[in-house]
C-alpha positions in Angstrom: 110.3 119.6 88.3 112.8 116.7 88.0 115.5 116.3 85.3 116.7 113.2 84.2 119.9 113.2 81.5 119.8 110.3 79.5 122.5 110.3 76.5 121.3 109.5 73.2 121.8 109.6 69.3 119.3 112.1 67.5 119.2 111.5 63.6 117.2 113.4 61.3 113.8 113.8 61.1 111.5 113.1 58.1 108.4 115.0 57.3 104.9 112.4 56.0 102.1 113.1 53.8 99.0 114.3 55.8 95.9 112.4 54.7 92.2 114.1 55.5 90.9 113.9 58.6 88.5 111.2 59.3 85.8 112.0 61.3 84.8 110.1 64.6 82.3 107.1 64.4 79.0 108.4 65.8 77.7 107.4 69.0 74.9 104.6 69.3 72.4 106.4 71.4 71.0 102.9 72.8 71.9 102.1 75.7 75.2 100.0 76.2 74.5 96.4 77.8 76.9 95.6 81.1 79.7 93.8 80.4 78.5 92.0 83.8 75.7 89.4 84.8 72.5 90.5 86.2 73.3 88.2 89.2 72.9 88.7 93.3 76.2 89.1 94.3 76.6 87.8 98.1 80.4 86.9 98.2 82.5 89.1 99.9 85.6 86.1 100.0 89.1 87.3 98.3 89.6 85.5 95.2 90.7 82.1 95.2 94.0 80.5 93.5 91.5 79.3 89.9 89.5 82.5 89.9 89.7 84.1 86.4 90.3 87.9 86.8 86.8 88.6 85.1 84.6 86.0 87.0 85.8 87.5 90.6 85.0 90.9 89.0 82.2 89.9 88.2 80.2 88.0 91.2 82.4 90.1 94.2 79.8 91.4 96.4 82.7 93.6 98.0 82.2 97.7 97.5 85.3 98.6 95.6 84.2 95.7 93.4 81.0 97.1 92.6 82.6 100.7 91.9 85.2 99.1 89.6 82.1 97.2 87.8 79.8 100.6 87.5 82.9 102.5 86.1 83.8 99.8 83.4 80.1 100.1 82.2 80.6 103.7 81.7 83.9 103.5 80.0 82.2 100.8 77.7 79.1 102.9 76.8 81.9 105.9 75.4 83.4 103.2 73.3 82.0 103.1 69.6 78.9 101.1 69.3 80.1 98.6 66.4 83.1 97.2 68.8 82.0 97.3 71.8 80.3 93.7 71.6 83.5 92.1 70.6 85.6 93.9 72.7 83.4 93.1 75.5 83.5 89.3 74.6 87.2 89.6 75.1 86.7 91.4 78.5 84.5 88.6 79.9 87.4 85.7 78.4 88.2 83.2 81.0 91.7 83.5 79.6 93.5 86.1 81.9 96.0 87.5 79.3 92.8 88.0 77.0 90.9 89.8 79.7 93.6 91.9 80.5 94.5 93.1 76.7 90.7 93.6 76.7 90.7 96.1 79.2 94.0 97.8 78.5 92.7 98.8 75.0 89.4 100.3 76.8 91.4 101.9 79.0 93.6 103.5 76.5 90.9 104.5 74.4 89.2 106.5 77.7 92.7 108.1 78.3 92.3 109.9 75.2 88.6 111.0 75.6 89.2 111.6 79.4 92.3 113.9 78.3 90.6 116.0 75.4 91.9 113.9 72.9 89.3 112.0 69.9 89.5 108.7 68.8 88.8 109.1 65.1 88.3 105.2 64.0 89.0 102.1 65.9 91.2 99.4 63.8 91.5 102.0 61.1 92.0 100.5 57.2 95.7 101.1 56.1 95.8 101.0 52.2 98.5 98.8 52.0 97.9 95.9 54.5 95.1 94.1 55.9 96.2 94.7 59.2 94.9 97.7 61.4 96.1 99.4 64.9 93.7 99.3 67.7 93.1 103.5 67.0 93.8 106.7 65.0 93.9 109.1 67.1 93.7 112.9 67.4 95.3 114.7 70.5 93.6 117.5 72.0 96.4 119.9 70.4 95.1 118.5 66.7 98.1 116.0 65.8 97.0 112.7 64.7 98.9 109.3 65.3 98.0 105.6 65.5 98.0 104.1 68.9 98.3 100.5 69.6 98.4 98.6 72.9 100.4 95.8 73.8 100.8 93.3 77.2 104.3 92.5 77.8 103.5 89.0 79.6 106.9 87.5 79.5 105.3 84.0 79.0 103.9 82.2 76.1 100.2 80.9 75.3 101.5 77.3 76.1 103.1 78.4 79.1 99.3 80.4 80.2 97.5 77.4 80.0 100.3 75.3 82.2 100.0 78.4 84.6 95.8 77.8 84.3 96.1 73.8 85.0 98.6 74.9 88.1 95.9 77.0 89.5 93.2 74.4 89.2 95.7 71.8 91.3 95.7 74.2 93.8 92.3 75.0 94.1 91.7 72.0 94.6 94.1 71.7 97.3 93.0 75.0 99.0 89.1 73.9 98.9 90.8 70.7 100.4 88.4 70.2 104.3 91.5 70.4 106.5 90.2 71.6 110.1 93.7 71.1 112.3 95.8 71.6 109.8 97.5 74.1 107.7 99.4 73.0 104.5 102.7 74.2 103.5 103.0 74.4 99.6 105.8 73.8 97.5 105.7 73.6 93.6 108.2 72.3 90.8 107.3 72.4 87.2 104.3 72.9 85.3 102.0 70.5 84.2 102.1 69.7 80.4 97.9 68.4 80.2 95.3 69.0 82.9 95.3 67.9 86.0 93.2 64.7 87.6 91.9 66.9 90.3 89.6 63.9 92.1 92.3 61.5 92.1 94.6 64.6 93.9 91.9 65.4 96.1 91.6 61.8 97.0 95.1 61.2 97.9 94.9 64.5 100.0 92.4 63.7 102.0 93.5 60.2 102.5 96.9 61.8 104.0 95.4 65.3 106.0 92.8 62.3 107.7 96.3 60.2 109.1 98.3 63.7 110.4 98.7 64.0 114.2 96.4 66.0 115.4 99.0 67.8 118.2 102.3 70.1 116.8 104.2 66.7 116.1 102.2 67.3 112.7 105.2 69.1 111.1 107.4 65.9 111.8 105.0 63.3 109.8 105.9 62.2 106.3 105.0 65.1 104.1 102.8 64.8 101.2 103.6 64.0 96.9 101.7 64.3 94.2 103.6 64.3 90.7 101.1 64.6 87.5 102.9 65.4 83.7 105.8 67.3 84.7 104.3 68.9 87.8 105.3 68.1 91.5 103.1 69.0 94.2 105.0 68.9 98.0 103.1 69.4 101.1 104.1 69.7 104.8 101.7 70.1 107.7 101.5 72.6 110.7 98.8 72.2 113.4 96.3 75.0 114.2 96.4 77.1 116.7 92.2 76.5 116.5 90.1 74.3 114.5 89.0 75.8 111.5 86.0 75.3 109.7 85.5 73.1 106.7 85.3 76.2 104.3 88.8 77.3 105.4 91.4 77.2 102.6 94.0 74.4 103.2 96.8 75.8 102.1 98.9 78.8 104.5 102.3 78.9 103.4 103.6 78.7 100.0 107.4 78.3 98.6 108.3 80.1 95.4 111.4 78.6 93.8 114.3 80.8 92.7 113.6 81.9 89.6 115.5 84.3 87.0 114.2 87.4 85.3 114.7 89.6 83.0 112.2 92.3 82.9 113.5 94.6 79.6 113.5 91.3 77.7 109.5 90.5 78.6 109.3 94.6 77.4 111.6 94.0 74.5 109.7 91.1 72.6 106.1 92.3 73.1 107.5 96.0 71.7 109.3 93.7 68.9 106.6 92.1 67.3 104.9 95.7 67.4 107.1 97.7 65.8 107.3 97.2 62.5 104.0 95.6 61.8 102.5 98.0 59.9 105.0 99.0 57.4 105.4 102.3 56.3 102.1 104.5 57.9 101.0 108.3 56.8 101.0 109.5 60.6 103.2 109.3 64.1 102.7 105.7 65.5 102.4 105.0 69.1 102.9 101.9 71.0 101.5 101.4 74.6 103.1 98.9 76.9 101.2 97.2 80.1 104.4 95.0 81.7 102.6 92.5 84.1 105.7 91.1 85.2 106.0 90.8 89.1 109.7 93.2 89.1 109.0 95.2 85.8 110.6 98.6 86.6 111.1 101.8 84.1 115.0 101.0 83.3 113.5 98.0 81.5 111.8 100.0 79.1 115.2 102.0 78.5 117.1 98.7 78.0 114.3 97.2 75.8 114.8 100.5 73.2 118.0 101.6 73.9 120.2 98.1 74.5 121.0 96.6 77.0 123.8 98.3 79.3 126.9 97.1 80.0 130.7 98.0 80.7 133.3 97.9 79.0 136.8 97.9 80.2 139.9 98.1 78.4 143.6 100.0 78.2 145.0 102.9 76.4 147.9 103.0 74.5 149.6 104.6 77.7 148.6 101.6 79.6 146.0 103.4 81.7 142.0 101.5 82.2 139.1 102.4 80.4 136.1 101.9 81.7 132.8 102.9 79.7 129.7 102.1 80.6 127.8 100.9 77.2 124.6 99.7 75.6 125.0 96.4 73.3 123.3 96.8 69.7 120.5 94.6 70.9 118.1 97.6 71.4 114.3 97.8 69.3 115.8 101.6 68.0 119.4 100.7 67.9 120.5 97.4 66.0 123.5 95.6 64.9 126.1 95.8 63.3 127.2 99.2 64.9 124.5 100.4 66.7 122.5 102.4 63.8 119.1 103.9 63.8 116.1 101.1 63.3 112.5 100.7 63.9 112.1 104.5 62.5 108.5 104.3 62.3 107.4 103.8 65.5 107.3 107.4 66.7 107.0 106.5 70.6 106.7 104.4 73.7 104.3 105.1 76.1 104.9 102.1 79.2 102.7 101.7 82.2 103.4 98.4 85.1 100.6 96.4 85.6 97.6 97.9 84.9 94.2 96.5 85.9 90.4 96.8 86.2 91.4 97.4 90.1 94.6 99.4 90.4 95.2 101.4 87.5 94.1 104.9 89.3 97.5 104.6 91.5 99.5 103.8 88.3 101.8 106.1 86.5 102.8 106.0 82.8 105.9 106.9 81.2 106.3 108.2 77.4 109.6 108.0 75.8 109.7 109.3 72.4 112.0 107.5 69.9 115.2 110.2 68.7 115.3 108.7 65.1 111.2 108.6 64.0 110.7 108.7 60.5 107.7 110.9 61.7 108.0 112.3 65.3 105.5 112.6 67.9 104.7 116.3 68.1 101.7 116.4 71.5 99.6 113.8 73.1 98.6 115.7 75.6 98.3 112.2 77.7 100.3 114.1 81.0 102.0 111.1 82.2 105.9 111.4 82.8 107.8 112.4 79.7 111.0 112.3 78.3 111.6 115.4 75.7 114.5 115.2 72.9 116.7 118.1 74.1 120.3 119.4 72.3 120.4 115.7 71.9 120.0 114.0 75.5 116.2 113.1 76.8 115.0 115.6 79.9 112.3 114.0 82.1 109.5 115.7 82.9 107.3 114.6 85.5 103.1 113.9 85.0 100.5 113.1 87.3 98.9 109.7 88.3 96.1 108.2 86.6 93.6 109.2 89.3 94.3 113.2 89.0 94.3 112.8 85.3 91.2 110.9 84.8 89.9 113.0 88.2 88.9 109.7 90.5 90.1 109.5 94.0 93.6 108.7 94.8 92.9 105.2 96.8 89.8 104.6 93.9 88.0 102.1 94.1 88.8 101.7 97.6 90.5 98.3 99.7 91.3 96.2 97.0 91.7 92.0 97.4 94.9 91.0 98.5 96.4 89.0 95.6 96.8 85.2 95.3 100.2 84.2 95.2 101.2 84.5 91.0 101.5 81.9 89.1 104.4 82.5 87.9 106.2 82.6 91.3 104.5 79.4 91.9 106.5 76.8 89.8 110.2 76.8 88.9 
């Protein structure tokens, strides 16, 4: 067992009313429809650069694909009858940040079944707002909290749908015929309104059609297509073979230098969480999925705690100081000095990008807050903990998400390589 010290300030703890237990929604003993078209699926191709995370799901012909499709169907039947339709609809969105909330909150909702746990009401009525958590739960040890998931995207809607139109250029570019050729990609900006793919593809072809056909290729004037804030660059490299005319164009691709900041992506999706519900009768629990490309667990400490710095200064005997610190800047520990805040939400559990294809190899991570108004007591989840002891947190370690909801360690099987992100794509 591993044991990780982690300094922090424990205040006291306040006691809640205990409201009566609400009983679980019965099931709907009709069968639940697939969240997946009756279609023949034929394609065993890896996704390509416009391909919506639900619509490869849904017409791969590849194995893993159809194990990951037969599971979700199961998972989907277990969920209450009165919102599974809806939360379907958002499962099959062609929006990926949609799709992916969609199938974070299903597969929270099976973590507690799979681990013993109930889920006594999905978006349970709070007396004294109209707004509701995803679900009150009840752990297999009897304590109730609310749980509610959020994605930590780092990126706003507007900047989704540039990402979207980006990925449509290149599609087009990819599905671009280009037989002795392979492209060499580069990418500044995103474009502000959607792109005129034909006129693109036009001036593509109209440029791969007057390359050299020998290796003097890579010396020919290069390729530029600007649209709305977008540049597209393009160099050419001959084949080693011809290629066919379904072979994707594009084989090397340039991401820009970019800066990132992982606890901050963490730090505003917990923030708009945290205090949302106001004052609630039970121990509220917030679940983070961090998509970001270089998320890593010390973000989640520098999202709650502050972010760390040090500090270096003299004593009065003229000797240096140096401290290593955490600014007030933290969702539990605020300005001006560093105080207790956020008090109501109980906990944190945090798990990196997790998805329909790889979230059996994931782990989690559950870091209970030191100042909750009403503490988290046993969720039973066993994912990595951190425990509140004589006043410092003590990891403990869990399992991975395949021993704990007992599927294979490489389930589903081979997964696709992934596309290049967007994200990495522009600058």
């Amino acid at each position: 067992m591993l044991w990780l010290m982690v300094e922090v300030r424990v205040a006291a703890i306040s006691s809640g009313r205990t409201m009566a237990e609400t009983d679980a929604a019965p099931q709907d003993a009709t069968p639940a429809p697939s969240a997946f078209d009756a279609i023949t699926r034929d394609d065993l191709g890896l996704p390509l650069p416009d391909d919506t995370q639900f619509a490869y799901l849904n017409r791969s012909g590849r194995p893993e694909a159809g194990r990951v499709r037969e599971l979700i169907d199961a998972w989907f039947a277990e969920y209450p009858a009165e919102h599974r339709k809806t939360l379907i609809g958002r499962f099959r969105s062609s929006i990926d940040d949609e799709h992916r909330s969609a199938f974070f909150e299903l597969f929270l909702h099976h973590l507690v079944v799979a681990r013993g746990g109930k889920v006594l009401a999905v978006e349970p009525k709070l007396d004294h707002t109209d707004k509701s958590p995803d679900f009150l739960v009840e752990s297999a040890a009897g304590e109730q909290y609310y749980l509610e998931g959020v994605m930590a995207t780092g990126r706003s809607t507007r900047e989704t749908a540039a990402h979207a139109r980006l990925n449509t250029a290149l599609a087009a570019i990819d599905a671009t015929p280009a037989p002795d050729h392979f492209l060499d990609l580069t990418v500044h900006g995103l474009p502000s309104t959607p792109v005129a793919t034909k006129k693109l593809k036009r001036a593509l072809r109209s440029w791969i059609a007057g390359l050299p056909k020998d290796e003097t290729a890579k010396d020919a004037p290069g390729f530029r297509y600007e649209d709305h804030g977008m540049t597209i660059l393009l160099k050419a490299w001959t084949r080693s073979r011809p290629a066919g005319d379904d072979a994707r164009a594009i084989g090397v691709r340039h991401f820009p230098v970019t800066q990132i900041a992982p606890s901050q992506d963490v730090h505003g999706a917990l923030k708009k969480k945290a205090s949302r519900y106001g004052k609630l009768d039970r121990p509220y629990l917030v679940a983070v999925n961090a998509l970001g490309h270089h998320q890593r667990e010390d973000a989640v400490f520098d999202a709650l705690l502050g972010t760390p710095y040090v500090s270096i200064s003299r004593t009065a005997s003229g000797e240096e100081k140096v401290e290593e610190r955490r600014a007030t800047d933290g969702i539990w520990y605020g300005p001006p000095d560093g105080q207790p805040q956020n008090t109501g939400l109980s906990g944190v559990m945090a798990f990196r990008q997790i998805d329909p294809w790889n979230f059996a190899g994931r782990t989690g991570v559950l870091v209970p807050n030191p100042s909750a108004a009403k503490p988290l007591l046993e969720t039973g989840f066993g994912i990595d903990e951190f425990k509140i002891v004589d006043g410092t947190y003590r990891r403990t370690e869990g399992e991975p998400m395949s021993a704990l909801l007992k599927l294979p360690a490489q389930w589903p099987g081979d997964q696709p390589e992934p596309v290049a992100p967007p994200d990495q794509a522009a600058d």
